[in-house]
C-alpha positions in Angstrom: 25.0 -15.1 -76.7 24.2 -14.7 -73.0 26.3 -11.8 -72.8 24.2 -9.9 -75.5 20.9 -10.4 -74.0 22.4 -9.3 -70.9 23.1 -6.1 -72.6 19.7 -6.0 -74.1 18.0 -6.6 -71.6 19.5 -3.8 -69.0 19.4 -1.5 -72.2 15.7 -2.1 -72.0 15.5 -1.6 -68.4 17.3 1.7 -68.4 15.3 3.2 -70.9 12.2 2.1 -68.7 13.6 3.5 -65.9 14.7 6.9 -67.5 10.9 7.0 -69.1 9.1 6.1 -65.8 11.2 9.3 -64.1 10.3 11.4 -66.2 6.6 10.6 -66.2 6.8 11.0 -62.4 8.5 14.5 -62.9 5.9 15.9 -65.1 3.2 14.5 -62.6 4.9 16.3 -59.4 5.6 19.4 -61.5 1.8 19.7 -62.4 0.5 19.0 -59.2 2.5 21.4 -57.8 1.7 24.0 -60.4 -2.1 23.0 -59.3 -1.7 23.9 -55.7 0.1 27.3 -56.6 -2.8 28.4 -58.9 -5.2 26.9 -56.4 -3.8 29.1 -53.4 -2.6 32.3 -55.6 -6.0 34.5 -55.2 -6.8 35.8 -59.0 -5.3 39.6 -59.7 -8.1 41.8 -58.9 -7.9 45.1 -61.5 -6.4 47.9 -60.5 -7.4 51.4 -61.0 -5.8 55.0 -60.1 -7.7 57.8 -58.1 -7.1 61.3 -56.9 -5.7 61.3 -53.3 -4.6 64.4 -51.1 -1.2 64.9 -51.2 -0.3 66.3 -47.6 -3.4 67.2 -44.6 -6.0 70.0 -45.9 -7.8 72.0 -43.6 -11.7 73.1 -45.0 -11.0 76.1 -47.5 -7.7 74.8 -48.9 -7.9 75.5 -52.8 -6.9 72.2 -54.4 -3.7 71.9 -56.9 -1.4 69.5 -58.2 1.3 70.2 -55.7 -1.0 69.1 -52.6 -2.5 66.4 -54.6 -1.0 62.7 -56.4 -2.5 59.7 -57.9 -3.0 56.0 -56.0 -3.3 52.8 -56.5 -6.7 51.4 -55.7 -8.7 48.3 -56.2 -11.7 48.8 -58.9 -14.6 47.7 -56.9 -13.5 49.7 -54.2 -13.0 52.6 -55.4 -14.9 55.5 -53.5 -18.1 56.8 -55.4 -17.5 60.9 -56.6 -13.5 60.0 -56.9 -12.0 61.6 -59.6 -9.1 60.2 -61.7 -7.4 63.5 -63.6 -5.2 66.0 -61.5 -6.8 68.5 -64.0 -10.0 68.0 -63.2 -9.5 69.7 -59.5 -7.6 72.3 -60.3 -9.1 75.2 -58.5 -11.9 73.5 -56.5 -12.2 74.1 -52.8 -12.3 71.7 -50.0 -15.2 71.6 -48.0 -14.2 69.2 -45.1 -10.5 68.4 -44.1 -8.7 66.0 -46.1 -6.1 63.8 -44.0 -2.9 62.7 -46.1 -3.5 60.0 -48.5 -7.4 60.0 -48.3 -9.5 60.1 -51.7 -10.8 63.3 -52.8 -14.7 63.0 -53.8 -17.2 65.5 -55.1 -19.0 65.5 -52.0 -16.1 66.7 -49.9 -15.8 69.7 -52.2 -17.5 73.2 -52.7 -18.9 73.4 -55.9 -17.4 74.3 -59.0 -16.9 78.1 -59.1 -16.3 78.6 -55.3 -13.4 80.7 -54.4 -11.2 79.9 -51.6 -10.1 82.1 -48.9 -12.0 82.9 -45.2 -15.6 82.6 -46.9 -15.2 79.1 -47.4 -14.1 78.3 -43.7 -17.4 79.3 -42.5 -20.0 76.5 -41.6 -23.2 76.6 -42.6 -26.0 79.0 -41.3 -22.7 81.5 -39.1 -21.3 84.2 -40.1 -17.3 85.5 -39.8 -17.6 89.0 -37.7 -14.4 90.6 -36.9 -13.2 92.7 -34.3 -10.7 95.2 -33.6 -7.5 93.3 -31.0 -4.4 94.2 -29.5 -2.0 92.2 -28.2 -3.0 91.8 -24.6 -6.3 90.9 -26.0 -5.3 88.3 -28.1 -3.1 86.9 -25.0 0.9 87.9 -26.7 0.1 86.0 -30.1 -1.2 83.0 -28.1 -4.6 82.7 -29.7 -4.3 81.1 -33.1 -7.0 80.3 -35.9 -8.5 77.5 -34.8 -8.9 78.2 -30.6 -11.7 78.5 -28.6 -12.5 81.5 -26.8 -15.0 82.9 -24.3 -15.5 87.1 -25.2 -15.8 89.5 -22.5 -17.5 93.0 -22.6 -16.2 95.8 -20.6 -18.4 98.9 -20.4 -20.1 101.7 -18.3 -23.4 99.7 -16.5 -26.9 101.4 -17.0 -29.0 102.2 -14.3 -30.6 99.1 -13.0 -28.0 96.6 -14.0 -27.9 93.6 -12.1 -24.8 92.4 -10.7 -23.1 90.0 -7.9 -23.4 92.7 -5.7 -26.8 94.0 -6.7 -28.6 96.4 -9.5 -25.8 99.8 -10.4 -26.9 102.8 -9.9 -25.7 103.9 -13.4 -22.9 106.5 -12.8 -20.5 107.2 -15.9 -17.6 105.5 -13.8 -19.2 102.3 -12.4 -17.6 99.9 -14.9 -19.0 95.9 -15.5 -17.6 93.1 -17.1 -19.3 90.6 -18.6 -18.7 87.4 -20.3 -21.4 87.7 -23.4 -20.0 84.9 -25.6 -18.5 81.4 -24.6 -16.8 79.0 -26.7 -16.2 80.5 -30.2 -14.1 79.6 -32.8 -11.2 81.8 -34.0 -11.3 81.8 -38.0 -8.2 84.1 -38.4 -6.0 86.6 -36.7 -5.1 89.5 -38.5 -4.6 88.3 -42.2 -3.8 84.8 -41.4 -6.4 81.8 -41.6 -4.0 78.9 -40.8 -1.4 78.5 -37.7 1.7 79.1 -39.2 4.8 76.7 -37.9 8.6 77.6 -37.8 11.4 76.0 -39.1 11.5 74.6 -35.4 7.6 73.4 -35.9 6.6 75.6 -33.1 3.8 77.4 -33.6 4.7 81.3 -35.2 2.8 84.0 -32.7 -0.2 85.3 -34.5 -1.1 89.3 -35.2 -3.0 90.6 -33.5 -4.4 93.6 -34.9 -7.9 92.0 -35.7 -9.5 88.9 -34.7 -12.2 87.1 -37.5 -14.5 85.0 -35.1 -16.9 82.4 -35.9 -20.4 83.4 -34.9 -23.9 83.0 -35.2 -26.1 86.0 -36.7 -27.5 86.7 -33.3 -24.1 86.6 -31.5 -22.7 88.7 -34.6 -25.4 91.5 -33.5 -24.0 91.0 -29.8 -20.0 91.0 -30.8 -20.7 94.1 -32.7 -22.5 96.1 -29.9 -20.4 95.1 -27.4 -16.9 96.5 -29.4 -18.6 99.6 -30.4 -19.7 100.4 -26.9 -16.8 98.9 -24.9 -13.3 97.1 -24.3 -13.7 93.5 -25.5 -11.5 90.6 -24.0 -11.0 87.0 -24.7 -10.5 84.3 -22.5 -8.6 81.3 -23.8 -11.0 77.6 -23.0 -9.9 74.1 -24.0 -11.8 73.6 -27.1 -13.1 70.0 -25.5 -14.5 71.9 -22.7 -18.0 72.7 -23.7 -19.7 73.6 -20.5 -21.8 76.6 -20.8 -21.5 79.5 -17.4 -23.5 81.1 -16.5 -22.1 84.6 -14.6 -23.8 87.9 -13.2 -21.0 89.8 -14.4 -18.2 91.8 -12.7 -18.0 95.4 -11.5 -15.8 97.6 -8.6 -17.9 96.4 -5.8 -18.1 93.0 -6.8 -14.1 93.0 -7.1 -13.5 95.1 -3.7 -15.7 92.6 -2.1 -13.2 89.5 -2.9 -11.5 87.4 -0.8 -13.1 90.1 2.5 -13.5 88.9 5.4 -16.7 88.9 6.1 -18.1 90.6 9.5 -20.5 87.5 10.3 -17.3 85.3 10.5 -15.1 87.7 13.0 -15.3 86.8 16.5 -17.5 89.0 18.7 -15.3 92.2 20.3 -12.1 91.0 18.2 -11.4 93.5 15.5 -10.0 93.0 12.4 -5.7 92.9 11.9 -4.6 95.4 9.9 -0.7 94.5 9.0 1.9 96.6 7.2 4.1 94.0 5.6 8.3 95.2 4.6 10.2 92.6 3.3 13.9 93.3 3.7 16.5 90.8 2.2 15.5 87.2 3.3 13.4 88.7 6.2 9.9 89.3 6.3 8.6 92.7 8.8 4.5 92.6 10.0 4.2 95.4 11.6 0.8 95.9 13.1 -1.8 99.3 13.4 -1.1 99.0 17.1 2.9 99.1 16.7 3.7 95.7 17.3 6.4 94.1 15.1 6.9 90.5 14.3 10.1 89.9 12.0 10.2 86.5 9.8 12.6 84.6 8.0 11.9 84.8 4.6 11.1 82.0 3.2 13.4 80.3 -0.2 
């Protein structure tokens, strides 16, 4: 008799037991589903946009190969994006696209605009173009996209003020003049992009016209100035903006450098006049007078 309610009675307590564990396993497995949902931040909806596929410079006619779709969050999604590849077929980009950046209606031409050179020009200049070689355009140095100062060589009229005073306008008294600083280089020859090699250096340009960035009053002077004369272009550092002012070049002005000027010579010294011979490693002055003084040449 006292065995069976032994029996029953740790029966009873088992199943207790048992029952009480599994109460406390559904309460821990809630409260930890609680915490999860409580620190899990709700799914925000997705939506997928138009993004440039690889960097565009202004002009670059948009198609599927240079574009892709992406990922974005609905609310912030950027006003003007479009969500169709077909729907940019053919438009033109009006302000350079980095890699992976939305494409919106207000970074592009409007419908109907062709790309090409006309579409690389900013508002209110014009694209003028002269003819180049390749000593003016530096050995295929100057690319689209440099800066560059344009120089005017040409036969000075009467009256012309210079360094070294007003010309007296003969056919042979040649000035130089800087007449343009700091404009941008749309294309040479053909090309409107820097091309890159297999290497990626940068592919020398041709040369045999240059299409220059310009406002309607400096297309006037650019114009004049090739028809009249030899243009030249001096390369800048496109973040150098200063503005110099110069009276211009000619023969006298150029004799005149580096001369030693007769206020600076002693009194009753005259100037040295040398004859220098270099021979080997050594280096022969010999004077007006006949004086020789032989150097070592320096390595």
């Amino acid at each position: 008799m006292n065995r069976g309610r032994i029996l029953l009675n740790a029966t009873i307590a088992l199943v207790v037991s048992l029952a009480a564990g599994f109460l406390v396993l559904l309460w821990m497995q809630n409260r930890a589903a609680k915490i999860h949902t409580a620190e899990a931040p709700p799914q925000k909806p997705m939506a997928d946009i138009v993004v440039s596929g690889a960097d565009l410079p202004r002009g670059a006619k948009l198609e599927t190969s240079n574009l892709k779709m992406a990922p974005y969050f609905a609310d912030a999604v950027p006003q003007g994006s479009f969500t169709d590849l077909k729907d940019l077929e053919g438009r033109v980009v009006m302000v350079p696209l980095g890699g992976n950046e939305p494409v919106t209606s207000t970074k592009l031409f409007p419908p109907g605009t062709t790309g090409g050179l006309e579409a690389m020009v900013s508002p209110g200049m014009r694209a003028v173009a002269v003819k180049g070689n390749k000593v003016m355009g530096m050995g295929g140095l100057i690319l689209p996209g440099s800066r560059v100062d344009v120089l005017m060589t040409v036969d000075a009229p009467p009256g012309t003020e210079t360094a070294e005073g007003k010309t007296e306008g003969r056919q042979d008294n040649k000035v130089t003049k800087v007449v343009l600083e700091n404009v941008k280089v749309l294309a040479t020859g053909a090309e409107a992009e820097k091309k890159v090699s297999a290497k990626g250096q940068p592919e020398e340009a041709s040369y045999d016209h240059y299409t220059l960035e310009v406002s309607p009053e400096d297309g006037e002077k650019l114009a004049l100035a090739g028809h009249q004369g030899q243009l030249n272009f001096a390369l800048r550092n496109p973040l150098d903006k200063a503005v110099v002012n110069t009276l211009g070049a000619d023969v006298k002005t150029n004799l005149a450098s580096f001369r030693e000027s007769k206020e600076n010579r002693e009194p009753g010294v005259k100037a040295e006049r040398l004859v220098e011979t270099i021979r080997g490693t050594t280096v022969e002055k010999l004077t007006v007078d006949g004086t020789t003084t032989t150097l070592k040449k320096k390595q």
